[in-house]
Backbone as numpy.savetxt, mean C-alpha at the origin, in Angstrom:
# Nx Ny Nz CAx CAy CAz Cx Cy Cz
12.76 -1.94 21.81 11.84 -1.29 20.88 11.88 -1.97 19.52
11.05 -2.60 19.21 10.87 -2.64 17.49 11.14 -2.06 16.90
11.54 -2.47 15.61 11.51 -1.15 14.32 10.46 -1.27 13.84
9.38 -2.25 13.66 8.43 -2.53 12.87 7.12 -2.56 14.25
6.44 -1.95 13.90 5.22 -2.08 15.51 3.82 -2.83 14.40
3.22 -3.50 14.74 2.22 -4.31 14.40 0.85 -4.42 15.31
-0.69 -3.89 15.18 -1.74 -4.16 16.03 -2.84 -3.93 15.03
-3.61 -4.75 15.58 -4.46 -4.83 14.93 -6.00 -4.16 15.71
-6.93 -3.19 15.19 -7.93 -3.12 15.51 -9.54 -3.01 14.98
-10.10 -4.24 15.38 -11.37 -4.89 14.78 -10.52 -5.42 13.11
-10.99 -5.06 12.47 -10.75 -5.61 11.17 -9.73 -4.78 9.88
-8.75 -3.86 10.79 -7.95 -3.17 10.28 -6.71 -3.51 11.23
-5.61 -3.97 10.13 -4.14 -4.15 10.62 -3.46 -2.66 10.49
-2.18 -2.02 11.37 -1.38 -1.02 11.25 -0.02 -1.61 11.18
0.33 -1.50 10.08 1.92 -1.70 10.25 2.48 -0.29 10.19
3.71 -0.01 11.45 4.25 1.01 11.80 5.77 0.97 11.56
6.25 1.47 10.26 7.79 1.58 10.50 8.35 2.32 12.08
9.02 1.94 12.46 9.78 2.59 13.39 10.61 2.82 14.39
11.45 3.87 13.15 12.63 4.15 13.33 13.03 5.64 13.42
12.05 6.66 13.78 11.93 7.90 13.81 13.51 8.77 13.42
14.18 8.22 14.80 16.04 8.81 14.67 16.34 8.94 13.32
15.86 7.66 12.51 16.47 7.61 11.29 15.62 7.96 9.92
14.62 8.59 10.20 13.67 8.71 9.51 12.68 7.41 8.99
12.48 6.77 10.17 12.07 5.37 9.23 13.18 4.39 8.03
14.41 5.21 7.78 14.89 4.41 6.72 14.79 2.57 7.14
14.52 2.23 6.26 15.25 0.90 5.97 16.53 0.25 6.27
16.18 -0.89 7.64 17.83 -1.63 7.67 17.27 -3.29 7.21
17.95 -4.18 7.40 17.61 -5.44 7.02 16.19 -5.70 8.66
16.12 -4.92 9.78 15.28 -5.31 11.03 13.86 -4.78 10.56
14.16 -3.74 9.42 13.14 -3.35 9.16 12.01 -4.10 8.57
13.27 -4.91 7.55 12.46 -5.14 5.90 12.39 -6.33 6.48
12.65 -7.01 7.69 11.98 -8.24 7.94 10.63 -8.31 9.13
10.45 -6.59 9.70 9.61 -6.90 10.42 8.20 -6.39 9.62
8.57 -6.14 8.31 7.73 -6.00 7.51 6.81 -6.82 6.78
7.87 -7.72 6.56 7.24 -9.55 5.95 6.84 -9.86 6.89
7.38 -9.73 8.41 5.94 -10.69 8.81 5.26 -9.96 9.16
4.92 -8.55 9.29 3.37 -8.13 9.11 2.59 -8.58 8.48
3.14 -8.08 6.71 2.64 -8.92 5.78 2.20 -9.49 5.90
3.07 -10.85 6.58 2.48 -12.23 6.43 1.05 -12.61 6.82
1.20 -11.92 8.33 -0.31 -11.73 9.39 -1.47 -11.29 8.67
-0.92 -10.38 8.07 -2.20 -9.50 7.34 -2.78 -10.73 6.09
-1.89 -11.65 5.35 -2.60 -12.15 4.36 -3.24 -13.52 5.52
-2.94 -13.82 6.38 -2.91 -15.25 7.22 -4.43 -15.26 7.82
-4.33 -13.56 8.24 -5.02 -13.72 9.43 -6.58 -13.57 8.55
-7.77 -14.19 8.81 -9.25 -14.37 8.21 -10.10 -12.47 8.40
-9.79 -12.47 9.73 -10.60 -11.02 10.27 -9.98 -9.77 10.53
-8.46 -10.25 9.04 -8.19 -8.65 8.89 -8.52 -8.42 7.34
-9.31 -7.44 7.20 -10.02 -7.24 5.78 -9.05 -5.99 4.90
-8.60 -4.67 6.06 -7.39 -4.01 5.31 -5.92 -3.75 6.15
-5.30 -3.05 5.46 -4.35 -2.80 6.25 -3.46 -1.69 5.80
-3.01 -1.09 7.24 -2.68 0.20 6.91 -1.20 0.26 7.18
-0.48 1.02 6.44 1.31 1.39 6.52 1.45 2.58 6.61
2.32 2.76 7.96 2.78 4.32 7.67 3.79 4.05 8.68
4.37 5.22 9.60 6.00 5.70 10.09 5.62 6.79 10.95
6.68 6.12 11.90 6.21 6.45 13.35 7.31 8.48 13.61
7.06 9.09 14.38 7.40 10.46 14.51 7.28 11.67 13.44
6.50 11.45 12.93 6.39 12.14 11.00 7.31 11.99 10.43
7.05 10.99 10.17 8.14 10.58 8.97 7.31 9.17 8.38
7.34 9.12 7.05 6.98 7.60 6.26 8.10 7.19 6.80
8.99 7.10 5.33 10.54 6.10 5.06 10.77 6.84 4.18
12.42 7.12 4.54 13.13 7.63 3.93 14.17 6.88 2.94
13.63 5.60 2.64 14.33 4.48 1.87 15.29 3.62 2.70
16.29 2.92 1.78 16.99 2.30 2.27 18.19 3.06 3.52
18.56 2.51 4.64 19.62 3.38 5.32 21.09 2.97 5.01
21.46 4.21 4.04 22.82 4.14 3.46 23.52 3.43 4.03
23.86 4.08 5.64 25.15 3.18 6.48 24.82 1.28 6.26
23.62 1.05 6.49 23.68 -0.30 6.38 24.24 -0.83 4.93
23.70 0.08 4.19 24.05 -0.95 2.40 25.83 -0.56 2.79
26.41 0.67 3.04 28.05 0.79 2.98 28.17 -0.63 3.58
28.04 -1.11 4.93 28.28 -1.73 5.58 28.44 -2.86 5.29
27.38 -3.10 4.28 27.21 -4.74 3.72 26.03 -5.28 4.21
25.08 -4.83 5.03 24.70 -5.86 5.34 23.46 -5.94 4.33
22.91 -7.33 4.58 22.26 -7.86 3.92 20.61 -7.52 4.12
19.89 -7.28 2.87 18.72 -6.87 3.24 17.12 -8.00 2.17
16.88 -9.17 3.08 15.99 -9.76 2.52 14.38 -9.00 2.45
14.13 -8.40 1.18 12.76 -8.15 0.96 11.74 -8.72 0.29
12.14 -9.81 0.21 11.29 -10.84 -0.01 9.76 -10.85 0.27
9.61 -10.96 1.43 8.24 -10.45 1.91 8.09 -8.93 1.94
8.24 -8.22 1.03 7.75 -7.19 0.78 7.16 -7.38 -0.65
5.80 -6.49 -0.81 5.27 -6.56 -2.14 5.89 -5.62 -3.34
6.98 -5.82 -3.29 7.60 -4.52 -4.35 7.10 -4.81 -5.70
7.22 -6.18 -5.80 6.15 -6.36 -7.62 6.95 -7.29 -7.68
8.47 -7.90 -8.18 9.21 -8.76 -8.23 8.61 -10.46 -8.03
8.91 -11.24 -9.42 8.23 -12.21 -8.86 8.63 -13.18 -7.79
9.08 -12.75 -7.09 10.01 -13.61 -5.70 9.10 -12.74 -4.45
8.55 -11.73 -4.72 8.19 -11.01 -3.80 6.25 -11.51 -3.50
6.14 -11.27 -2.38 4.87 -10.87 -1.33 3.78 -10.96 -2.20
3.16 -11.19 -2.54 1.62 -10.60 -2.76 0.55 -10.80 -1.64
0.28 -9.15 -1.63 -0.77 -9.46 -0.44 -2.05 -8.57 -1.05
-2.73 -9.90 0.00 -4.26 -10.08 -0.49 -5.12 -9.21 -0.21
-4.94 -8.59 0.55 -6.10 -7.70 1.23 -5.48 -5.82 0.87
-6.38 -4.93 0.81 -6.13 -3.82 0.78 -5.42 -3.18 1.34
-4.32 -2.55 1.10 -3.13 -1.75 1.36 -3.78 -0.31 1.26
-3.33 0.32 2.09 -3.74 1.78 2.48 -1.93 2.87 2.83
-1.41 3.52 2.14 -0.11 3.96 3.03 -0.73 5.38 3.73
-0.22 6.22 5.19 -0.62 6.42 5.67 0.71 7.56 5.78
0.82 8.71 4.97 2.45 9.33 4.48 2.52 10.33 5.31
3.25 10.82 6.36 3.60 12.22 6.92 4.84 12.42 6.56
5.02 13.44 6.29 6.94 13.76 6.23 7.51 13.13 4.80
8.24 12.45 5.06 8.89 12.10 3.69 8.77 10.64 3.29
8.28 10.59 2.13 8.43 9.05 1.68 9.36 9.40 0.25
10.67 8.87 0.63 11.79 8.78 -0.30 12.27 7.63 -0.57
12.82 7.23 -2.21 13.23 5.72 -2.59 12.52 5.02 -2.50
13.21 3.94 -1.42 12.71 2.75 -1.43 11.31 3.08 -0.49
11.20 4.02 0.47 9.83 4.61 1.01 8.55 4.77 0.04
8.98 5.75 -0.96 8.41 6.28 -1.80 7.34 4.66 -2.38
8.78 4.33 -2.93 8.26 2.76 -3.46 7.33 1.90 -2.85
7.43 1.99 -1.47 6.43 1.12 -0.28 5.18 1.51 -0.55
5.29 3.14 -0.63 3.82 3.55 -0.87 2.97 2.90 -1.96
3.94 3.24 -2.96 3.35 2.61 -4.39 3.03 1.03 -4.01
3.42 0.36 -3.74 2.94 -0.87 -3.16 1.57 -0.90 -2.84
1.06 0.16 -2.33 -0.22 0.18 -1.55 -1.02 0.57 -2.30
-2.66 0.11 -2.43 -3.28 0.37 -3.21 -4.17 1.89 -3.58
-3.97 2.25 -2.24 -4.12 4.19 -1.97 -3.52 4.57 -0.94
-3.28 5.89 -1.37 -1.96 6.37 -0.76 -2.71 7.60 0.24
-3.21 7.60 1.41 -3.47 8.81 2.06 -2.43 9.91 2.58
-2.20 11.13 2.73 -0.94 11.89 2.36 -1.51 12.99 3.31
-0.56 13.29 4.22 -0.52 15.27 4.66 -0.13 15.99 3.47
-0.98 17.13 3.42 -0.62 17.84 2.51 0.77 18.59 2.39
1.96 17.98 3.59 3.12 18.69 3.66 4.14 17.83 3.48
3.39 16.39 3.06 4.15 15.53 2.71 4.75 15.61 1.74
6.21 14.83 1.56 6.88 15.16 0.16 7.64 13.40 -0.54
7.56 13.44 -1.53 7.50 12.15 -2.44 8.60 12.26 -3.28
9.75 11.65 -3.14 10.64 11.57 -4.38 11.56 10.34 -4.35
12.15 10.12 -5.73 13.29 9.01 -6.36 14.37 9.77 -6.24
15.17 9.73 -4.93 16.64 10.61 -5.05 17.80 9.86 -5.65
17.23 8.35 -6.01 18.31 7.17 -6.36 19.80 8.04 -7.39
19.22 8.57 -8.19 20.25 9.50 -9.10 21.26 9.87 -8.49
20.56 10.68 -7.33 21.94 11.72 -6.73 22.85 10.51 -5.64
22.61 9.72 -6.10 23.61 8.81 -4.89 23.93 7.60 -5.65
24.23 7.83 -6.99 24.41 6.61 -8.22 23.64 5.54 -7.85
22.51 5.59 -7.58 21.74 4.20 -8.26 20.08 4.27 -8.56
20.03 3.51 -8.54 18.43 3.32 -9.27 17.54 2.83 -8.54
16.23 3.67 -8.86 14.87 3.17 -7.92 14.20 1.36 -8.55
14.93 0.44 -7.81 14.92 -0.77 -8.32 13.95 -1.18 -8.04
13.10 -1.21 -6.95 12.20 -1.55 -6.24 11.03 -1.54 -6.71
10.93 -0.73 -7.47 9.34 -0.47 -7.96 9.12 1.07 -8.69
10.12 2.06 -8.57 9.76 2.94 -8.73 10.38 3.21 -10.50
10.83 2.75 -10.97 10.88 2.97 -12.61 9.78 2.32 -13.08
9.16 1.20 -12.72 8.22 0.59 -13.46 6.81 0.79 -13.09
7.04 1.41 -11.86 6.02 1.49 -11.11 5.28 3.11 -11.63
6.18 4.50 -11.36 5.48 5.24 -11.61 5.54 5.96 -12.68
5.76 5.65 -14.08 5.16 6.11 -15.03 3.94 5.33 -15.42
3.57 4.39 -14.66 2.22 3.59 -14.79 1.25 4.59 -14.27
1.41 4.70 -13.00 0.43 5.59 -11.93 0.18 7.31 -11.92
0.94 7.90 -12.93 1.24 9.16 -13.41 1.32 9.64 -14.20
1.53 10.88 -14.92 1.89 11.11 -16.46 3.31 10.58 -16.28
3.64 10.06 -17.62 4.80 9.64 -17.55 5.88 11.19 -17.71
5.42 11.98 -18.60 6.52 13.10 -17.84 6.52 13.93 -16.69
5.70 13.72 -15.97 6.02 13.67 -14.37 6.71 12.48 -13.48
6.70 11.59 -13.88 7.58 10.58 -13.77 8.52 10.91 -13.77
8.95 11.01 -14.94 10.30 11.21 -15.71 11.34 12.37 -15.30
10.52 13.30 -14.41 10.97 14.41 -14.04 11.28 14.04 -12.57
10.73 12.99 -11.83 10.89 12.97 -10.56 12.21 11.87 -10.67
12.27 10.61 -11.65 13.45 9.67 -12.17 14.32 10.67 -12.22
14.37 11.39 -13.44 15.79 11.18 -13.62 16.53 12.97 -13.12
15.55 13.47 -11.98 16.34 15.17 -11.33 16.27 13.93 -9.85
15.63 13.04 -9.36 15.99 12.70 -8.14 15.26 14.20 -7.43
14.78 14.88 -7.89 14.07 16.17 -6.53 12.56 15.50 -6.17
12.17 15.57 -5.22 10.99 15.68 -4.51 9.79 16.09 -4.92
8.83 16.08 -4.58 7.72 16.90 -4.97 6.40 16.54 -4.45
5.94 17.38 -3.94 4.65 17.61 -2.67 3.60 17.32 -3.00
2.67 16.68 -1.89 1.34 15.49 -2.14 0.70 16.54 -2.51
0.32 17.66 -2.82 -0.64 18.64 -3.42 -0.35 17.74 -4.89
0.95 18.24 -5.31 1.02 18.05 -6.97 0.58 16.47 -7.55
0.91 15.58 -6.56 0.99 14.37 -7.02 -0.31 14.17 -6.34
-1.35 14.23 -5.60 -2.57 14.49 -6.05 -3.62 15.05 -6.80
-3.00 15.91 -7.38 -3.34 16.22 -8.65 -3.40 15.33 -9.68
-2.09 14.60 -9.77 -1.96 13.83 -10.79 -2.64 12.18 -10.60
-3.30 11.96 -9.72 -3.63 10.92 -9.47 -2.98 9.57 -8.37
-1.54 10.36 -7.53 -0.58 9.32 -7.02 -1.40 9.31 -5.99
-1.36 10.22 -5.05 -2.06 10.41 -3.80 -3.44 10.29 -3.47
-4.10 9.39 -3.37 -5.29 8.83 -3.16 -6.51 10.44 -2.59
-5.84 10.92 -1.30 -6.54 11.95 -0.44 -5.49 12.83 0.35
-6.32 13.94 0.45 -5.46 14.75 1.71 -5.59 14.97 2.50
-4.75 15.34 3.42 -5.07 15.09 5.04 -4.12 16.35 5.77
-4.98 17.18 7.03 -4.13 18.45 7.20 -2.90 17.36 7.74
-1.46 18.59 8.15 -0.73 17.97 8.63 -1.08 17.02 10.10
-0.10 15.50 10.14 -0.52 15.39 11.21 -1.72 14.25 11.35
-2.55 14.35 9.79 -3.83 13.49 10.36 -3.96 12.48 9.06
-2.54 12.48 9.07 -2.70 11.21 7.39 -3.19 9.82 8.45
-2.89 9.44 9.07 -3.06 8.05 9.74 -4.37 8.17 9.97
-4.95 9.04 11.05 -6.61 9.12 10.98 -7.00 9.10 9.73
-6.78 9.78 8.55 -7.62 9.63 7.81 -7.78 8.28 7.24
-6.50 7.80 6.68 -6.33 6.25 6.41 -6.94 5.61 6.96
-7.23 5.53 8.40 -8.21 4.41 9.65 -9.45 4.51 8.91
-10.30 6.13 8.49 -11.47 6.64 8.29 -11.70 5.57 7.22
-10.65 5.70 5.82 -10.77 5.07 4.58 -10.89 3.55 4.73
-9.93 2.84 5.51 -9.96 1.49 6.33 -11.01 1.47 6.95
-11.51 1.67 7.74 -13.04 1.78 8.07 -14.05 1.59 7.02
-14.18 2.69 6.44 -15.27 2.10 5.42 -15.13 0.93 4.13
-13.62 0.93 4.14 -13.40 -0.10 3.25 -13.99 -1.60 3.69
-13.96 -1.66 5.17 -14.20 -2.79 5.70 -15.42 -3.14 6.22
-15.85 -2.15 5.84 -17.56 -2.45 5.88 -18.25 -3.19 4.92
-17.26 -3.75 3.55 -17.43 -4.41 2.92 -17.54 -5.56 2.54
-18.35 -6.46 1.84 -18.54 -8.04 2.26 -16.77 -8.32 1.70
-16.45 -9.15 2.80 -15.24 -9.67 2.31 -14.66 -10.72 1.50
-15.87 -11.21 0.96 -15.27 -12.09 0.07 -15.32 -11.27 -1.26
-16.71 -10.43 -1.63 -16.94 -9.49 -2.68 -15.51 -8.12 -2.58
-14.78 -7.80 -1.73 -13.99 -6.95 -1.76 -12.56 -7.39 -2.12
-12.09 -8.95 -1.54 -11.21 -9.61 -2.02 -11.08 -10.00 -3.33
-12.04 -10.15 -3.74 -12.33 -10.56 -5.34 -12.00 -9.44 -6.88
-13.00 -7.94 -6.05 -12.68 -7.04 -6.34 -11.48 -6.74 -6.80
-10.63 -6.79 -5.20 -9.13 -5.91 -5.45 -8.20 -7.44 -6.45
-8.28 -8.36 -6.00 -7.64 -9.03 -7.19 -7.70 -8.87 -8.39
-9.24 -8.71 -9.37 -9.13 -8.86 -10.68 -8.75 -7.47 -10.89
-9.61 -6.46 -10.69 -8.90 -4.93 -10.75 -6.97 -5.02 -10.49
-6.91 -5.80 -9.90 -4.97 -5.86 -9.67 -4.98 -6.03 -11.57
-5.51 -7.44 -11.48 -4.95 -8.32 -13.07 -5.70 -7.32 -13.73
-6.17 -6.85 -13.56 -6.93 -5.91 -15.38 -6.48 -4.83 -15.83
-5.65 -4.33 -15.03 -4.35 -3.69 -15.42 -3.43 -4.41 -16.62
-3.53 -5.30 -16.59 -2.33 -6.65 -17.52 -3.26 -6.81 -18.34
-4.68 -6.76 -18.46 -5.12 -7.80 -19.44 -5.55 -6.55 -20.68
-6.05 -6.78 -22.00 -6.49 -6.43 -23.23 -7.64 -6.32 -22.71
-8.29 -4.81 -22.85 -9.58 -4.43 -22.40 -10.50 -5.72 -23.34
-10.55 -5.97 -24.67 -11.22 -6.67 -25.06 -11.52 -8.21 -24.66
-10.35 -8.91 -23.85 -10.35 -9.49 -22.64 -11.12 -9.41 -21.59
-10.85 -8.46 -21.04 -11.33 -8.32 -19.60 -12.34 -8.81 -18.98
-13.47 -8.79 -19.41 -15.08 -9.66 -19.29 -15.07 -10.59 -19.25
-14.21 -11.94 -20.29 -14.41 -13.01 -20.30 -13.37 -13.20 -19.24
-11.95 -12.54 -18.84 -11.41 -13.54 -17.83 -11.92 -12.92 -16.67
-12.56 -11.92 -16.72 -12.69 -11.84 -14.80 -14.42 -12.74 -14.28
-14.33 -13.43 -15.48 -15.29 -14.01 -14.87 -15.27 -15.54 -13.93
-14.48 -15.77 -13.80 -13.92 -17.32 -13.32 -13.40 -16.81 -12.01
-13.25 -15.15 -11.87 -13.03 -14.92 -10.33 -14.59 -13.97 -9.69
-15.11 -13.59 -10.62 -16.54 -13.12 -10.23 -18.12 -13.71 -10.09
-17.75 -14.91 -10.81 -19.28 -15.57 -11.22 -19.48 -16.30 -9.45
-18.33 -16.83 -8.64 -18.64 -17.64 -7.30 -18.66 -16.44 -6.41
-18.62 -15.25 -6.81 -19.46 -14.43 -5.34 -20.73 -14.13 -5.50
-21.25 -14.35 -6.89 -22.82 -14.08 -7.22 -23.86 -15.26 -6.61
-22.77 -16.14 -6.13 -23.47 -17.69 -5.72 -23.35 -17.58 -4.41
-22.47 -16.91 -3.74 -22.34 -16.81 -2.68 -23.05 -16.47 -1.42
-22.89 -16.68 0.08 -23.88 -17.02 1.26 -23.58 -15.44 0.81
-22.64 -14.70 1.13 -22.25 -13.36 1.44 -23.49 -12.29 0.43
-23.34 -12.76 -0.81 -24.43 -12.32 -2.13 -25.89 -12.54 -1.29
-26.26 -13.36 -0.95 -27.40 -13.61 -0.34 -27.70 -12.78 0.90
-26.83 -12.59 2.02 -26.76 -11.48 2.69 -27.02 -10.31 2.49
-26.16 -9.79 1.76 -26.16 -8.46 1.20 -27.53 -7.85 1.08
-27.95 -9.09 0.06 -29.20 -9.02 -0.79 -30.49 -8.44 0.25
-30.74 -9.00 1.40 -31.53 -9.80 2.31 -31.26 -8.86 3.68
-30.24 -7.64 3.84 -29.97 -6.64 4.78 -30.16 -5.24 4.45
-30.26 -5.38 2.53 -30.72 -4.20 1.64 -32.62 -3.93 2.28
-32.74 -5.51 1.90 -34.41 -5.99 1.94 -34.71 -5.04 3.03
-33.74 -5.47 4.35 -34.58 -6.10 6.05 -33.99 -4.11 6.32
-33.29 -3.31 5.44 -32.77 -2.53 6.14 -32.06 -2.58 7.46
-30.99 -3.38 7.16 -29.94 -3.24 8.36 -28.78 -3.81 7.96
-27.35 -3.78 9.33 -26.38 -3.95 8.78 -26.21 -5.61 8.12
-25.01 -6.05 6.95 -25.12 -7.35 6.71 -24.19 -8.11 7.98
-24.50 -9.28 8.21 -23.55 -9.71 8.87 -22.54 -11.15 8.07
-21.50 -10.52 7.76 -20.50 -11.43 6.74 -19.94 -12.27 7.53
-20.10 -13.55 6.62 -19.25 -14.67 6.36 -17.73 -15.12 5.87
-17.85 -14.24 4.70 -16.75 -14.23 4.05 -16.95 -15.40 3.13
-18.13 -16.11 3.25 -18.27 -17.21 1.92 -19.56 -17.13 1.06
């Protein structure tokens, strides 16, 4: 059995933690069958998104203690945690949360560019109560994506707190009854990928960088990644399936 399950269907990748027994946690089999999902997903031409979630209801429950006691070694390299040694992947990230996404889980999510959630799902940084720190992504990561004193409350008590609230606040993309976070994610992957793919790649990149840049910026640099899809076969398509009323059929150039 894998820990990591990987398939792809039509133009949506699933990467599947799984490790149910253990809640999905994290061992080093994990965090490498993760990079090469990854990898597939940025490699492969006719996957446009891709979806993460954890197999028996459960996301990830972070790293699995016994392995760090143990020593062993855990390369996450190919994971997109933010780190500049780490992953960047190109195409749309979707996480797909039942049960618990804790730590370094929690963190995976944040990785992803929307987070679809059961509403009985639960989200927390327990790093505190077990002396250490959400290194991964989650100090820098979510007082960006949140009020920062909701942040601050989930940092530094280490307690939990349920995709109702943190959809409220903007973490949790959508809700989903229990049970149907993955369908819904496919639904969102679905229509995401109905999108011309070179115009959607382009998209999610500069929106990545315009986060970083000086709003008074922003116009002049995202134009050196926007002006070659206005030239583009795909632009011309679009254009020309609006006209003919019907679907476009993409290129990707």
């Amino acid at each position: 059995m894998s820990e990591v399950e990987f398939k792809v269907e039509g133009h949506i990748a699933v990467l599947t933690i799984n490790r149910p027994e253990a809640r999905n946690a994290m061992n080093p089999a994990v965090a490498r069958g993760l990079g090469e999902g990854y990898a597939e997903i940025v490699a492969n031409p006719d996957i446009r998104v891709g979806v993460l979630t954890g197999a028996g209801g459960y996301f990830c429950a972070g790293m699995d203690l016994r392995a760090f006691i143990a020593g062993e070694t855990f390369d996450t390299s190919g994971i997109p945690y933010g780190g500049a040694a780490n992953r960047v992947v190109t195409k749309p990230m979707i996480a797909a949360v039942e049960g618990y996404a804790l730590a370094g889980g929690f963190e995976l999510a944040m990785t992803c560019d929307l987070i679809v959630a059961a509403r009985t799902a639960r989200f927390g940084l327990p790093e505190v109560k077990r002396g250490l720190v959400a290194s991964g992504g989650g100090l820098a990561k979510l007082p960006r994506q949140t009020p920062v004193r909701v942040a601050m409350e989930m940092i530094l008590t280490g307690a939990p707190m349920d995709a109702e609230r943190l959809y409220a606040h903007g973490v949790v993309s959508r809700l989903a009854p229990e049970g149907g976070a993955l369908a819904a994610a496919l639904a969102l992957a679905a229509e995401i990928a109905e999108n011309g793919p070179l115009a959607l790649q382009v998209s999610l990149d500069v929106a990545r960088r315009a986060l970083d840049w000086p709003v008074s910026e922003a116009f002049d640099r995202q134009r050196e990644f926007t002006a070659p899809v206005f030239q583009s076969a795909d632009a011309r398509e679009g254009a020309l399936a609006f006209a003919e009323k019907r679907k476009p059929n993409w290129t990707g150039r």
